[in-house]
PABA-756442 format. One record per residue (C-alpha): x, y, z; residue number from 1; residue in one letter. Coordinates in steps of 0.05 Angstrom, whole numbers, plus 32768, in hexadecimal, padded with zeros to 4 digits. Last residue first. Layout:
% residues N
+------+------+------+-----+-----+
:   px :   py :   pz :   n : res :
+------+------+------+-----+-----+
:    X :    Y :    Z : NUM :   A :
...
+------+------+------+-----+-----+
***
This chain:
% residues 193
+------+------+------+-----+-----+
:   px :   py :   pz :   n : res :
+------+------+------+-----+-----+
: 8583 : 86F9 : 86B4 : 193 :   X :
: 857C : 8742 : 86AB : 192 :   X :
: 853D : 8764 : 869E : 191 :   X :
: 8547 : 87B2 : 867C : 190 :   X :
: 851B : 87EA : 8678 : 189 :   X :
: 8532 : 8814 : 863D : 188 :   X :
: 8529 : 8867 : 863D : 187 :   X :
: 852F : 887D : 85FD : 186 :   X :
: 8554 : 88BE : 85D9 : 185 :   X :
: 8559 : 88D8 : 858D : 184 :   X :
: 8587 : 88FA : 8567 : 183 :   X :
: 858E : 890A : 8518 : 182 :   X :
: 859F : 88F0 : 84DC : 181 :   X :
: 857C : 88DC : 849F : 180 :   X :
: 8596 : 88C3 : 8451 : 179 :   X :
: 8574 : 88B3 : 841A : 178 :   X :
: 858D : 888C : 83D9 : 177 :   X :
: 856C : 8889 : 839C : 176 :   X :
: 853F : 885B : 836B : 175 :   X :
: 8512 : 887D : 8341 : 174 :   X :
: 84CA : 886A : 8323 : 173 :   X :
: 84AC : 88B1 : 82FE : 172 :   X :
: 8477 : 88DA : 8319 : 171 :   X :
: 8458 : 8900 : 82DD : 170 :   X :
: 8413 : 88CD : 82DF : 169 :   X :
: 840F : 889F : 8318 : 168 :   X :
: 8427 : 885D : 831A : 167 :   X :
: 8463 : 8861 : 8344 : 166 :   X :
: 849F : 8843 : 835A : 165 :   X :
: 84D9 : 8849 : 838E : 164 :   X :
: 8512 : 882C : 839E : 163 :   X :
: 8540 : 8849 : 83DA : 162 :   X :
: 857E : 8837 : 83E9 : 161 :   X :
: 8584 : 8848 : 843A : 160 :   X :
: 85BF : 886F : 845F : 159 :   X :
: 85B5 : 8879 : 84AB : 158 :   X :
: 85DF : 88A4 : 84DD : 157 :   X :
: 85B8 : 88AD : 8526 : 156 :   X :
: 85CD : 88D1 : 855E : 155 :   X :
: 85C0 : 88B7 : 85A2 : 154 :   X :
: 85A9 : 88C2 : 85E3 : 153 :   X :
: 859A : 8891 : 861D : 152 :   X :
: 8575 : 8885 : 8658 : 151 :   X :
: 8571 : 8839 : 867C : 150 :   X :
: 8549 : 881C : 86AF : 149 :   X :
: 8565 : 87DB : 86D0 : 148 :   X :
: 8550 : 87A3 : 86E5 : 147 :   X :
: 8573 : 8760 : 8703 : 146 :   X :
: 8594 : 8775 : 8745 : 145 :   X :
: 8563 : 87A2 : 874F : 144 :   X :
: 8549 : 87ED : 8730 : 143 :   X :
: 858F : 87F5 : 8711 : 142 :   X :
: 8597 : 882E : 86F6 : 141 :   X :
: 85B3 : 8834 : 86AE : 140 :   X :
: 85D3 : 8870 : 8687 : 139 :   X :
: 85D6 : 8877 : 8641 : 138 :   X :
: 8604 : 8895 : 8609 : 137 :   X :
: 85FB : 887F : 85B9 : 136 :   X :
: 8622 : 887E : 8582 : 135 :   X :
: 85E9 : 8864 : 8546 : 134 :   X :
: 8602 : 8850 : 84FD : 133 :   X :
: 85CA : 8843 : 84D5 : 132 :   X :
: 85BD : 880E : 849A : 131 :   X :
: 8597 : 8806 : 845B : 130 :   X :
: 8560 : 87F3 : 843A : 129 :   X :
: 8527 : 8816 : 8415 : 128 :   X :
: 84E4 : 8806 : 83EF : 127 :   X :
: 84B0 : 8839 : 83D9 : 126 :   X :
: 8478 : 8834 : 83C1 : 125 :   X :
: 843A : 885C : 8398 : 124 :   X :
: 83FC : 8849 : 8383 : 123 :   X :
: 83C0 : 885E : 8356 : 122 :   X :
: 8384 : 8838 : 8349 : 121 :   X :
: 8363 : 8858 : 8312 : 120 :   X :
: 8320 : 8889 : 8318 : 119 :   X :
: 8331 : 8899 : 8362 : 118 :   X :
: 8353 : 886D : 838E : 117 :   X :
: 8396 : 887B : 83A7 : 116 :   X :
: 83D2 : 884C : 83C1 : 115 :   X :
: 8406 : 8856 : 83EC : 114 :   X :
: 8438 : 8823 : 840A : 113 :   X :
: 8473 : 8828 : 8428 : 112 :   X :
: 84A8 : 87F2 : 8435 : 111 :   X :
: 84ED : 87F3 : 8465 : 110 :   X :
: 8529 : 87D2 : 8473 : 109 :   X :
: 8555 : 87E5 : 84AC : 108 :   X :
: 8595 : 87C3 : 84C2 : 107 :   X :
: 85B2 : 87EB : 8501 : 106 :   X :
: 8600 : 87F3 : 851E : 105 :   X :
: 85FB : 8806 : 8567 : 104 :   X :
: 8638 : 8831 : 8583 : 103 :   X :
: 864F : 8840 : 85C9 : 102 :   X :
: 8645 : 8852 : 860D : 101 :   X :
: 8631 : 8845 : 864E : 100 :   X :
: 8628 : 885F : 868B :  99 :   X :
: 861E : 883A : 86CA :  98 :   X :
: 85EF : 8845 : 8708 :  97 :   X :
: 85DE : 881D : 8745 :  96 :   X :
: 8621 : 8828 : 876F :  95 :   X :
: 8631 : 8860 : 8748 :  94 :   X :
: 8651 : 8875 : 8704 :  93 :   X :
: 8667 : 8827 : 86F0 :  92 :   X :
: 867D : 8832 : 86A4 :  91 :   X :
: 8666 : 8801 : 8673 :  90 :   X :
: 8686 : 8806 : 8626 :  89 :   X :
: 864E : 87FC : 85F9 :  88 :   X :
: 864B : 87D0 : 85AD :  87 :   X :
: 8609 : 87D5 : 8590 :  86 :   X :
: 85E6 : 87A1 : 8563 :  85 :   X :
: 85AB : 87A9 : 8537 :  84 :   X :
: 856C : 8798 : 8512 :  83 :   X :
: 8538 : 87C5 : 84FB :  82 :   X :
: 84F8 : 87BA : 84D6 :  81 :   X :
: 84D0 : 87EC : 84B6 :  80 :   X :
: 8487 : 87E3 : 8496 :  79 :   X :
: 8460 : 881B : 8483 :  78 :   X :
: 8416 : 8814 : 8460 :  77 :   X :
: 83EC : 884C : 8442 :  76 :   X :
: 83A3 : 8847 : 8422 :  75 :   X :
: 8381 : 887E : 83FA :  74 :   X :
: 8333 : 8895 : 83F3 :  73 :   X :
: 8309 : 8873 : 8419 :  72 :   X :
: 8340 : 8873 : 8455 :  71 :   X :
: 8376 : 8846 : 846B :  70 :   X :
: 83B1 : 8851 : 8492 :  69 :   X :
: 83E3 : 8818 : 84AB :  68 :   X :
: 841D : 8817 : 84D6 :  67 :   X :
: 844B : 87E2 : 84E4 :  66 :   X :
: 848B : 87E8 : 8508 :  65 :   X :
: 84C1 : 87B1 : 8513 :  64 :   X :
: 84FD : 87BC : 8545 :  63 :   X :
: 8534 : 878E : 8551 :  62 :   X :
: 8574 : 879B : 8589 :  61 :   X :
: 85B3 : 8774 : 859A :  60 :   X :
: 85D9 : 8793 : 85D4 :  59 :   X :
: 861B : 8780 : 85D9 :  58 :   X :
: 863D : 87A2 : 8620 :  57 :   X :
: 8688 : 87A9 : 8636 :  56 :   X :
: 869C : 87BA : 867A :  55 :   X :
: 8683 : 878F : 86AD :  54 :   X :
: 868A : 875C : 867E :  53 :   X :
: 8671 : 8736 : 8640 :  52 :   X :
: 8625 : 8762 : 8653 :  51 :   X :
: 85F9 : 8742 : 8626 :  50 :   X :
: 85BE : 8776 : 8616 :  49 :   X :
: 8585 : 8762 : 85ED :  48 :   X :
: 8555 : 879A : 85DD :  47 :   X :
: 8518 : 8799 : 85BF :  46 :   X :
: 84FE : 87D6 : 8596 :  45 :   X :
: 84BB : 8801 : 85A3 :  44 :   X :
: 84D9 : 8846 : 8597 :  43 :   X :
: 84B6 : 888A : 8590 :  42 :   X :
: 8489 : 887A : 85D2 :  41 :   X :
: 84B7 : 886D : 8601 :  40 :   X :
: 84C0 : 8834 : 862E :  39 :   X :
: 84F8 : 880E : 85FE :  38 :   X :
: 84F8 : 87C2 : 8614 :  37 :   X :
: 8530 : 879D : 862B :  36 :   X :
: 853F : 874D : 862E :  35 :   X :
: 858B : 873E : 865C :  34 :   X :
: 85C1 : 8715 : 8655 :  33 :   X :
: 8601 : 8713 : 8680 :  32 :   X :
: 863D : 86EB : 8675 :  31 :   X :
: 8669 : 86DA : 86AA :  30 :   X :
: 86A6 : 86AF : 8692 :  29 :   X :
: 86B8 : 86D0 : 8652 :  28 :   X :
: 86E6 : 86B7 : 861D :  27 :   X :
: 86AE : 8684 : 8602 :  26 :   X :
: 8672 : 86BD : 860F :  25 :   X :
: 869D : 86E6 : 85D7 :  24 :   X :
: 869B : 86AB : 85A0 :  23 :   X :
: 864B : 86A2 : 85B6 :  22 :   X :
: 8639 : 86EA : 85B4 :  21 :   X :
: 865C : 86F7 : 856A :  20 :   X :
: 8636 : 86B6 : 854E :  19 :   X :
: 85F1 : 86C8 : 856F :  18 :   X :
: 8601 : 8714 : 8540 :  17 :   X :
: 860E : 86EE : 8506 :  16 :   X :
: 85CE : 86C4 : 850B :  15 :   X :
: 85A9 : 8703 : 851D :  14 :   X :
: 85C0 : 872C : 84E4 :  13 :   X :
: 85B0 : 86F4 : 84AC :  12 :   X :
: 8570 : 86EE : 84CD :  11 :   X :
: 8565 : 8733 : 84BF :  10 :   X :
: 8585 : 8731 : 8478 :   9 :   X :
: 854E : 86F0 : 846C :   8 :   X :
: 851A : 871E : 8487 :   7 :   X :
: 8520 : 8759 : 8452 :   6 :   X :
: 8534 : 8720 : 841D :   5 :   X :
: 84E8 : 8702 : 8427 :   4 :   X :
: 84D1 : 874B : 842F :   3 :   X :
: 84E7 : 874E : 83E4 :   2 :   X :
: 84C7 : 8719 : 83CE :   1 :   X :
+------+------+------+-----+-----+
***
């Protein structure tokens, strides 16, 4: 049920975020959209820049990471999905290269798993939600006139509400909050259309 609400907020996110680029594509008369993928190995989002003008840039973004570990003994499974939008200010730096900069706003909901087999099946999970607030700094070559490869920084701000439950013995089910900041690079290879 509660991935059912995970991907309802998503589409939610999306549906909003489709609004936003069609009012601002009305009062623009060259839009530009483009498809990215992150190239390094700590990130494995999707990028979807839509460059209003040669100045401002929305880039919508969605990442979803699955990981499962399973042994004779215990069992762990991590889901996290991320969905975003990021607001940059473009800045031509050279004839092929522009900075950018700016702020991406992230949904993240996320579900872990643990369970333990010995003489009772024990488990433990943990379900959080939240958001992140991301200012970020990149720079972009262009490769041609419709690719680019793109390097950026950025520090990362995220809140999440965290439930979590248990059935082993002296660990008690709590809900909380968590927080986590910290910074982080990519490098984003970009195909404009």
């Amino acid at each position: 049920m509660k991935e059912l609400a995970s991907v309802r907020n998503v589409v939610k996110l999306g549906l909003v975020s489709l609004i936003w680029v069609c009012v601002l594509s009305l009062s623009c008369s060259a839009v530009e959209f483009g498809l990215g993928i992150a190239i390094t190995n700590n990130d494995q989002g999707i990028y979807v820049p839509v460059n209003f003008t040669d100045r401002f840039r929305t880039e919508f973004s969605a990442t979803y990471e699955s990981a499962d570990d399973t042994n004779e003994v215990t069992a762990t499974e991590l889901r996290t999905i991320e969905a975003g939008i990021g607001l940059f200010l473009l800045k031509e730096i050279h004839e092929k290269t522009q900075l950018y900069y700016g702020c991406r706003f992230l949904y993240i909901d996320t579900d872990q798993r643990h369970r333990v087999r010995d003489f009772d099946y024990h488990y433990q999970k943990m379900d959080g939600n939240g958001y992140a607030v991301v200012p970020t700094l990149g720079v972009e070559y262009f490769l041609g006139r419709h690719i680019s490869l793109g390097g950026e920084i950025e520090y990362s701000y995220g809140k999440m509400d965290i439930d979590y439950e248990s059935n082993i013995v002296d660990v008690d089910d709590h809900d909380g909050e968590q927080t986590a900041s910290g910074l982080d690079g990519r490098v984003v290879l970009r195909f404009y259309f």
